[in-house]
LOZAMAR-742582 format. One record per residue (C-alpha): residue in one letter; x, z, y. Coordinates in steps of 0.02 Angstrom, whole numbers, plus 50000, padded with zeros to 5 digits. Layout:
   rest      xx      zz      yy
      A       X       Z       Y
...
This chain:
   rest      xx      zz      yy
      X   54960   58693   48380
      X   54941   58594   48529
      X   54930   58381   48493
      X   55103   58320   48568
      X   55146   58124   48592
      X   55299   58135   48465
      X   55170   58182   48339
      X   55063   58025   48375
      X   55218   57916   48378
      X   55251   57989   48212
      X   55096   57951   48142
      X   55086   57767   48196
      X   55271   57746   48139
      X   55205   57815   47964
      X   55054   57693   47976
      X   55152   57536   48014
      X   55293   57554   47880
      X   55186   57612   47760
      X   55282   57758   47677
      X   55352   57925   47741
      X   55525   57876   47685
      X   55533   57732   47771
      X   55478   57792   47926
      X   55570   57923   47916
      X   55730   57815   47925
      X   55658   57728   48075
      X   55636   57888   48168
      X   55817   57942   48121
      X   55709   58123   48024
      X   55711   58173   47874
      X   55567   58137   47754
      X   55521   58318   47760
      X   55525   58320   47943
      X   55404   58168   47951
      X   55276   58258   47808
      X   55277   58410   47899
      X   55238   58303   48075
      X   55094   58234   48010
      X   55022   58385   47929
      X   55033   58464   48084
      X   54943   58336   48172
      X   54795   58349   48017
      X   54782   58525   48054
      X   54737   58506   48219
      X   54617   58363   48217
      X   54531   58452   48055
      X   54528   58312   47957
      X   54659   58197   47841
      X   54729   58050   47899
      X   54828   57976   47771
      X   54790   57964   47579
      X   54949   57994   47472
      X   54949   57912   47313
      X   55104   57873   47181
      X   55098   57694   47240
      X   55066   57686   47403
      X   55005   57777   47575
      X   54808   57717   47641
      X   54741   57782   47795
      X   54582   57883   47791
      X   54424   57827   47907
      X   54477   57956   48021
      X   54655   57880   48001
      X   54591   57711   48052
      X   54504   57776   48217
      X   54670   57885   48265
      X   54784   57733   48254
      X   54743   57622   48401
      X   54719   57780   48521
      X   54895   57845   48456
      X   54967   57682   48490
      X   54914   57676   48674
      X   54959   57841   48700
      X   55109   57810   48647
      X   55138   57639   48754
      X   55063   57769   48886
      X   55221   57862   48892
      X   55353   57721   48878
      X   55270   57641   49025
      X   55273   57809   49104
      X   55458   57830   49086
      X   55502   57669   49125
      X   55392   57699   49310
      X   55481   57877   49322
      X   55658   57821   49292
      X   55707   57748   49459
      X   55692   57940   49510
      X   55758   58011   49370
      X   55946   58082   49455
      X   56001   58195   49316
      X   56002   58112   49152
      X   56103   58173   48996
      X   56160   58110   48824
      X   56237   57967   48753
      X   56157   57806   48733
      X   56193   57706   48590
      X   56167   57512   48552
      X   56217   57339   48527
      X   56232   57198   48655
      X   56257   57026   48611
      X   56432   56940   48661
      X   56382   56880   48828
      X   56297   57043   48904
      X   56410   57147   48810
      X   56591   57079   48879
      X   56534   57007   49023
      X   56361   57079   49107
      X   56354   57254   49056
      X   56571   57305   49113
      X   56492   57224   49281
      X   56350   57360   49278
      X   56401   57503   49179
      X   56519   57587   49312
      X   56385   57609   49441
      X   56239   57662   49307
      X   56365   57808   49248
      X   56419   57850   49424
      X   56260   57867   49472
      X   56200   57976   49293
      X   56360   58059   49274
      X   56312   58159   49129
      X   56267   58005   49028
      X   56397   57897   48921
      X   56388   57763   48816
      X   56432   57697   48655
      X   56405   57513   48628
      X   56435   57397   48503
      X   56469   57194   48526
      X   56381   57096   48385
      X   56301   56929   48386
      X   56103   56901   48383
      X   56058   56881   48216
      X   56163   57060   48179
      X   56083   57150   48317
      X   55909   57105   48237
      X   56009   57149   48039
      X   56064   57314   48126
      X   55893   57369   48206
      X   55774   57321   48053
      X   55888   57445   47935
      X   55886   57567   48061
      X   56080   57591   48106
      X   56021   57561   48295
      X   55878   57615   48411
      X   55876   57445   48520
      X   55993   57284   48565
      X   56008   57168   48692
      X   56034   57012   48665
      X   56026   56830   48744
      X   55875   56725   48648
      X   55712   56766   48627
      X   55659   56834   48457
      X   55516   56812   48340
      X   55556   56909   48206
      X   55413   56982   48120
      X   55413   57166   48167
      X   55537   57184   48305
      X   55465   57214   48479
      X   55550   57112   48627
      X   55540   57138   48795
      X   55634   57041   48954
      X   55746   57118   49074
      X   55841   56988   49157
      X   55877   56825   49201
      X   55997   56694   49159
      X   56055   56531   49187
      X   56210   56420   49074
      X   56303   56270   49156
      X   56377   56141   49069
      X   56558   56177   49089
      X   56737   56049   49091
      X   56888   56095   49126
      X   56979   56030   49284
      X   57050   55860   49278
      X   56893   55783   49176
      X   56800   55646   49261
      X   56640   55778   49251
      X   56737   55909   49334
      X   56738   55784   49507
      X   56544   55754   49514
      X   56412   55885   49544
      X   56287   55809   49394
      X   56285   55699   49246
      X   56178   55615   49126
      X   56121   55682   48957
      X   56177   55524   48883
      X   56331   55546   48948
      X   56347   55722   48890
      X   56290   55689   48703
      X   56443   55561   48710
      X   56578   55704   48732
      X   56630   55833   48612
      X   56575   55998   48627
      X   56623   56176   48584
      X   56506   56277   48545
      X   56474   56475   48509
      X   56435   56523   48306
      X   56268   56477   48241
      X   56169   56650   48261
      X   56228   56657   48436
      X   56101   56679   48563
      X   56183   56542   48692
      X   56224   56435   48529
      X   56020   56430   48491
      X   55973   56398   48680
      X   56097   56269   48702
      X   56020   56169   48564
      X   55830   56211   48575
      X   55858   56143   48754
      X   55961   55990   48714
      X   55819   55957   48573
      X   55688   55959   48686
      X   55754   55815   48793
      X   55773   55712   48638
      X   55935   55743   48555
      X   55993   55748   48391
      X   56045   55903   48352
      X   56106   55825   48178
      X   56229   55697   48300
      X   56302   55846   48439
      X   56472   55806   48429
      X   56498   56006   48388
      X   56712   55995   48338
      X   56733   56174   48335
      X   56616   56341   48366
      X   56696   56502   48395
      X   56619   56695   48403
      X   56747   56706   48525
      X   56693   56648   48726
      X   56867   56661   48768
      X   56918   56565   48642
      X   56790   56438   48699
      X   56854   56451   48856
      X   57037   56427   48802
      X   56976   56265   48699
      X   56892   56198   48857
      X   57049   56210   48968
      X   57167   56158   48810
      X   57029   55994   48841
      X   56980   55994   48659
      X   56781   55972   48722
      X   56650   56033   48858
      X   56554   56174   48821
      X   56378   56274   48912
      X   56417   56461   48970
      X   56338   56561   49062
      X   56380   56608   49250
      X   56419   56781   49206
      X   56554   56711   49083
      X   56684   56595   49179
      X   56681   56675   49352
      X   56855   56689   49371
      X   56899   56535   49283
      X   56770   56453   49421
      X   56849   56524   49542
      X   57044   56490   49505
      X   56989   56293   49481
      X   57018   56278   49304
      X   56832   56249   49261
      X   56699   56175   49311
      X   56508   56207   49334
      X   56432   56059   49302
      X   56201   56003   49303
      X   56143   55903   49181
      X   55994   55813   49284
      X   55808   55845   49216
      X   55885   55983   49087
      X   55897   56170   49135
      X   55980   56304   49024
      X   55860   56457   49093
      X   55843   56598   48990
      X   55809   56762   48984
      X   55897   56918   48902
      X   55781   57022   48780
      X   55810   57208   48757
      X   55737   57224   48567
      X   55701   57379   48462
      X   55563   57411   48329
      X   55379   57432   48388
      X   55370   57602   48351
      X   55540   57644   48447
      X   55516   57775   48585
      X   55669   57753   48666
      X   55767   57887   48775
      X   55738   57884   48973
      X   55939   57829   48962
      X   55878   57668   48898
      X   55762   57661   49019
      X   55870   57683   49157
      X   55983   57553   49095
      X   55842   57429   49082
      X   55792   57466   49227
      X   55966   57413   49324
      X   55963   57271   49240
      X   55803   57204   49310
      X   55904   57214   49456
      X   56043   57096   49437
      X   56016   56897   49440
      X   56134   56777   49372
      X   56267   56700   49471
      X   56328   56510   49482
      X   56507   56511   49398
């Protein structure tokens, strides 16, 4: 049998989790599937790989020396597809995974007609959850990759940026802020402030940020956080607090006059949004493709 890259990829997912069962959930196989993989792949080299005991999987010398050439032939091919994609014309399938709140109700229905009309056989099935789910969701398998808005240092999840971002501090029209194009810190730690859930992605920039210039975070004047940016939004207008959005998120609002973009001078809310999945992941070229629009698009001023 001839050595394949799915077989390598199976072998290093079986080396880094440590079990054939638990790989095999990673790779969405069954165990079976997995053993036989393997075997297939000791056949052909002539030699074992692994060591099975009752209690727990060892690699073999040979197993050992395999392992960092299967992982680069693996990161081979992703880089491969992710170079081949912009001329890829005729994908298929459906592409499944999670987005955090911000790309999910506000980037991606900005993106997601044009990537379909131009891969009309593709569709996709996406799922809204906040951060700390999307990272829940991949590590027990229930999703190939996420996107969300913070970077992540999760043991075992792989991260990779794909675009840009910027968040404003935001007040609704009528506020003293709303009539002056920057403001003090100071003067910002002063007001109240609405906030998205802890676990939010914007919710842990926002402070990291704010922290870094010297705040408190113990004394933000947080009265309310919401999973909700609408709701945030509403709150803002209602005049219960300020809040910091990003661009993509109060366009329209921006534009009608009802809020405001507003610097705070010396502090920048840059970011960038992570597509994450687990190291041994070898995603579809769909996912690819999408990743690759993305790279594309750069935030707007709201």
């Amino acid at each position: 049998m001839a050595l394949n890259v799915h077989q390598l990829h199976i072998f290093c997912t079986v080396a880094e989790r440590g079990s054939f069962s638990s790989a095999a959930q990673a790779l969405h196989m069954t165990q079976p599937a997995v053993t036989m993989q393997v075997q297939a792949l000791e056949e052909h080299f002539g030699t074992k790989l692994l060591n099975r005991t009752t209690k727990k999987l060892e690699l073999t010398e040979a197993g050992h020396w395999l392992l960092p050439q299967a992982r680069r032939a693996v990161d081979l091919m992703r880089e491969t597809d992710a170079r081949m994609v912009r001329f890829a014309q005729d994908l298929k399938g459906r592409l499944h995974f999670a987005a955090s709140l911000t790309i999910g109700e506000y980037v991606l229905p900005r993106l997601l007609g044009s990537f379909l009309k131009r891969h009309p056989g593709l569709s996709v099935s996406m799922k809204v959850m906040n951060t700390t789910e999307i990272i829940e969701a991949i590590q027990t398998h229930g999703l190939d990759f996420g996107l969300i808005e913070a970077p992540c240092e999760t043991p075992g999840i792989h991260a990779e940026a794909v675009m840009d971002d910027e968040l404003f501090l935001v007040a609704p029209a009528g506020h003293p802020f709303a009539a002056r194009e920057s403001v003090e810190l100071a003067e910002v730690l002063e007001q109240p402030l609405i906030l998205r859930e802890v676990g939010s992605g914007t919710r842990q920039v926002v402070e990291e940020e704010l922290v870094r210039h010297g705040a408190d975070e113990g004394k933000l004047r947080v009265v309310s956080d919401f999973g909700s940016t609408a709701a945030i939004k509403s709150a803002v207008e209602a005049g219960l607090g300020l809040t910091v959005l990003s661009a993509w998120t109060f366009k329209h609002e921006a534009a009608l006059g009802v809020l405001k973009a507003v610097r705070i001078r010396d502090v920048s809310f840059r970011r960038q949004f992570y597509a994450v999945r687990l190291p041994s992941a070898l995603l579809p070229m769909p996912a690819a493709a999408l990743f690759e629009q993305l790279r594309g698009l750069t935030h707007e001023p709201g």
